[in-house]
C-alpha positions in Angstrom: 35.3 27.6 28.2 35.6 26.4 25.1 34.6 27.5 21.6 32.4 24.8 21.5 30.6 25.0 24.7 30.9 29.2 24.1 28.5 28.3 20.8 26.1 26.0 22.4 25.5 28.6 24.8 25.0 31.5 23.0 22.7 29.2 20.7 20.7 28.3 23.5 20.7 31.7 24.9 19.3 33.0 22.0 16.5 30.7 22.2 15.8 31.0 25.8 15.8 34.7 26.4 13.8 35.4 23.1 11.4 32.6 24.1 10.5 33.6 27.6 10.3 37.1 26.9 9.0 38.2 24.0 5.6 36.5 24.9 5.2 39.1 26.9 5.4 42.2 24.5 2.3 40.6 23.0 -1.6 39.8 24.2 -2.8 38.1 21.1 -3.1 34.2 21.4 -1.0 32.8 18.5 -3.0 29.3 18.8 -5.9 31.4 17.7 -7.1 30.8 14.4 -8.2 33.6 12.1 -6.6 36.4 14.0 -5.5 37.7 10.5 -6.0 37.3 7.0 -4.6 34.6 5.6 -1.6 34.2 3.5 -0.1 37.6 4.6 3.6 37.6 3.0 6.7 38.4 5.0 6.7 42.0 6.4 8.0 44.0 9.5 4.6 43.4 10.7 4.4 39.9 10.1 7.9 38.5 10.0 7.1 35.1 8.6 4.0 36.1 7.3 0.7 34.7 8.1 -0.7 30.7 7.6 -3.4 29.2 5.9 -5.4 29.5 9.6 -4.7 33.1 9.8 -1.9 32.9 12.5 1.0 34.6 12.6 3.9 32.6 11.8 6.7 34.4 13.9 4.7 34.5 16.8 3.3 31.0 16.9 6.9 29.9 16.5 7.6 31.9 19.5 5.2 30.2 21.6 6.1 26.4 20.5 10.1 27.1 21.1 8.8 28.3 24.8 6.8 25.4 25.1 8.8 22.8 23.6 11.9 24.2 26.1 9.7 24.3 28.7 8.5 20.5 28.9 12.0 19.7 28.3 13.6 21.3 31.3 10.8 20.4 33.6 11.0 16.9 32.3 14.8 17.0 32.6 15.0 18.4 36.0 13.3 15.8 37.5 14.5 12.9 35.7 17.9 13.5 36.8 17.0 14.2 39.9 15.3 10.7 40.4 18.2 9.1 38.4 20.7 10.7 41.0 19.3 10.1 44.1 18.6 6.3 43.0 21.7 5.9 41.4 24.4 7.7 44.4 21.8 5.4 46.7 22.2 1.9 45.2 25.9 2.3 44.3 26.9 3.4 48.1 24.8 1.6 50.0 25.1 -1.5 47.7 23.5 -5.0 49.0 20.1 -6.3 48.9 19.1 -2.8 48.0 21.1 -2.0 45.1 20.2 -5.6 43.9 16.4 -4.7 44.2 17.2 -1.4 42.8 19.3 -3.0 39.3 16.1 -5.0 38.8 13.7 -2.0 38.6 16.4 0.0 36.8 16.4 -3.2 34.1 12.9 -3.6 33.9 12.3 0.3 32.8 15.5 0.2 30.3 13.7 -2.8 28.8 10.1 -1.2 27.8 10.3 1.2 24.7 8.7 4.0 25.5 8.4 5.4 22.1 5.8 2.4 21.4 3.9 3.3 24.6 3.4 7.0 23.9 2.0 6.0 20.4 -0.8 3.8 21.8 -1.7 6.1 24.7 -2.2 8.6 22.1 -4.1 7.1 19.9 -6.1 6.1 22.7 -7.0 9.6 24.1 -7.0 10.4 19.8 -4.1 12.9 20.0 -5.5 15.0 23.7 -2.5 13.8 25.7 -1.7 16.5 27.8 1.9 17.8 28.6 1.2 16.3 32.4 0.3 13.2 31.1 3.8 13.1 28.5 5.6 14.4 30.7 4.7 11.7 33.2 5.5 8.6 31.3 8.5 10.2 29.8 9.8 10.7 33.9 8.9 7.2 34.6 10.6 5.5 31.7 13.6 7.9 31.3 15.2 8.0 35.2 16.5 4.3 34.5 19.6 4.9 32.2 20.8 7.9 33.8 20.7 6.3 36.8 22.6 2.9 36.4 25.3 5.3 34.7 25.1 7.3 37.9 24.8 4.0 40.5 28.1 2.3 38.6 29.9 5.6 39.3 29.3 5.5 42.6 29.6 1.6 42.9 33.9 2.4 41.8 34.0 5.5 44.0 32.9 3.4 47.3 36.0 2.4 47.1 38.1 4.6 46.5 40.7 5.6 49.9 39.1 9.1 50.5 35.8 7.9 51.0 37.1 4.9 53.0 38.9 7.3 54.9 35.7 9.6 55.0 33.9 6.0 56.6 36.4 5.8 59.3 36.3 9.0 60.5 32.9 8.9 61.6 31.3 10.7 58.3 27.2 9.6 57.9 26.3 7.9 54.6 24.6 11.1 53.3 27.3 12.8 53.9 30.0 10.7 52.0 27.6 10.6 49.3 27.0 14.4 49.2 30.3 15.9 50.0 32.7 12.7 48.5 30.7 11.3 45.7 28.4 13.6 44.4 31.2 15.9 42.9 32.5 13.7 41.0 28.9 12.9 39.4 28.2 16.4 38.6 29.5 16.6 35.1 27.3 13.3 34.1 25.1 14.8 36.1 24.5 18.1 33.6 25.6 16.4 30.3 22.3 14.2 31.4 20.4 16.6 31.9 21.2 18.3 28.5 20.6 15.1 26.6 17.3 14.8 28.4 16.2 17.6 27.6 16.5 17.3 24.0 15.3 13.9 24.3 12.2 14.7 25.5 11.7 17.8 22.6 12.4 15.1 20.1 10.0 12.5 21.2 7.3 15.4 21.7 8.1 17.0 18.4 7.4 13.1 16.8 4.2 12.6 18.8 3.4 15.7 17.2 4.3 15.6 13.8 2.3 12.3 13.4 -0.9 13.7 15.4 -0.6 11.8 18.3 0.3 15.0 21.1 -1.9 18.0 21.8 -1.6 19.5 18.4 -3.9 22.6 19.5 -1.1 24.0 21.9 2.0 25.3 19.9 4.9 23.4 19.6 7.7 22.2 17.2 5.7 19.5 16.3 2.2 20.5 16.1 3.3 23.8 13.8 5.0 21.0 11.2 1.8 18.8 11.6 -0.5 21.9 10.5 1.5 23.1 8.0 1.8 19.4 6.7 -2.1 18.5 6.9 -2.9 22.4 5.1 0.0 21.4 2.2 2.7 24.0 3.0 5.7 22.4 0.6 3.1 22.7 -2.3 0.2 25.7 -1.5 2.9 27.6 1.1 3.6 29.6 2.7 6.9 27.7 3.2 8.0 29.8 5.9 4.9 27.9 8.1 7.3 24.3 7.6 11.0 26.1 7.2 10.5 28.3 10.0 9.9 25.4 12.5 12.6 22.9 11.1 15.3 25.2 11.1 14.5 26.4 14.7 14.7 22.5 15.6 17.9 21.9 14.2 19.4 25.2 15.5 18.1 24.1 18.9 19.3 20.7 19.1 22.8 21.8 17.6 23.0 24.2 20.8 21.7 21.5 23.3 24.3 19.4 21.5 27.4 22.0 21.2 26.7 22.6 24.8 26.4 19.0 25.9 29.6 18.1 24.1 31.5 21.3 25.0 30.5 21.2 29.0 32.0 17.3 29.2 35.1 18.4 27.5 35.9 21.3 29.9 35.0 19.4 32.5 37.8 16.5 31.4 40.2 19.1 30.7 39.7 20.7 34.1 39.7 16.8 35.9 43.2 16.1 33.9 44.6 19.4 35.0 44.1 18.9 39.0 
């Protein structure tokens, strides 16, 4: 590996393991408000101290990185696997299917979804649910991933080892499994990074400009309280530091790791 990828994951470890688990060496609801007094400075008790709604900072921080990571990956997981199934599909097969296929793929590139998120919450008045994000961001986020994936495929087809593959006898699902899905792999997880921060950063937006479930902790919804309660001016400023440098530290691993993982992946695709 190499130093790149070697940061990105030990970034993204850092956020996943402390995430998932510390959660779990604590029974106190961070979302709570008034749990403590308010305005509690830094301390070994309180490592970020305490907000203006009585809520421990380090803790709720905690909770929105889980959260935040969480949509992401299940959001990420299956969009790519939509985008590859649909993608190795049309390219292979090819036809009147693939044609069909290209014209849904073009319709859902051309909608914004950013716009469409907005008005559905403002419509529900900022109550969209992760289910409900999570669902428009899989049905307008498969598409680009998966004409990348379906062009792949389309200049693999016909390529002499899966010709050769054809002639002997090997079933469609078959060539496309053992033939042309190594060769997607790569794209495969360098999408699925991307996606993933993709779908943090759109979240986090929705967020930060009241328009996702602000109650549950996330990136976004701790910079949208501490924004509404004045936390640049009245502090503490640990309640809007605390959550912008976790953000930035997270997408420079999902990044790091993105970038790093396609470049060992080329170096290793030169060498055989």
């Amino acid at each position: 590996m190499n130093l790149r990828l070697k940061l990105g994951l030990a970034i993204l470890a850092v956020f996943v393991v402390g995430s998932f688990t510390l959660p779990f060496f604590t029974s106190i609801d961070p979302s709570v408000q008034g749990t403590y007094p308010k305005g509690l400075p830094m301390s070994w008790q309180h490592p970020l101290g305490t907000n203006s709604q009585g809520q421990d900072i380090f803790w709720l921080l905690v909770f929105a990185v889980r959260n935040s990571l969480g949509l992401g990956i299940v959001v990420g997981i299956v969009i790519t696997i939509i985008a590859t199934l649909v993608g190795l599909s049309a390219g292979y097969i090819g036809g009147w299917y693939e044609r069909v296929v290209l014209m849904v793929m073009d319709s859902f590139i051309a909608i914004p979804v950013f716009p469409i998120l907005i008005v559905l919450g403002t419509l529900v008045r900022g109550q969209t649910s992760f289910v409900i994000l999570g669902a428009v961001l899989v049905v307008f986020g498969w598409a680009w991933g998966s004409r990348t994936i379906r062009s792949m495929a389309l200049s693999l087809r016909e390529r002499e080892f899966v010709s050769m593959a054809r002639f002997s006898g090997s079933s469609g699902l078959r060539i496309i499994t053992r033939e042309i899905f190594p060769y997607v792999y790569a794209y495969m997880v360098v999408g699925f990074i991307n996606t993933v921060l993709f779908v943090i950063n759109t979240e986090a937006g929705l967020a930060v400009i009241g328009l996702s479930k602000v109650e549950v902790p996330t990136l976004g919804s701790i910079v949208f309280w501490a924004l509404n309660y004045n936390a640049m001016l009245v502090g503490p400023l640990s309640w809007i530091v605390a959550p912008t440098v976790a953000t930035v530290l997270l997408f420079l691993g999902l990044f790091l790791t993105s970038t790093g993982y396609n470049d060992m992946y080329a170096v290793r695709r030169g060498r055989a």
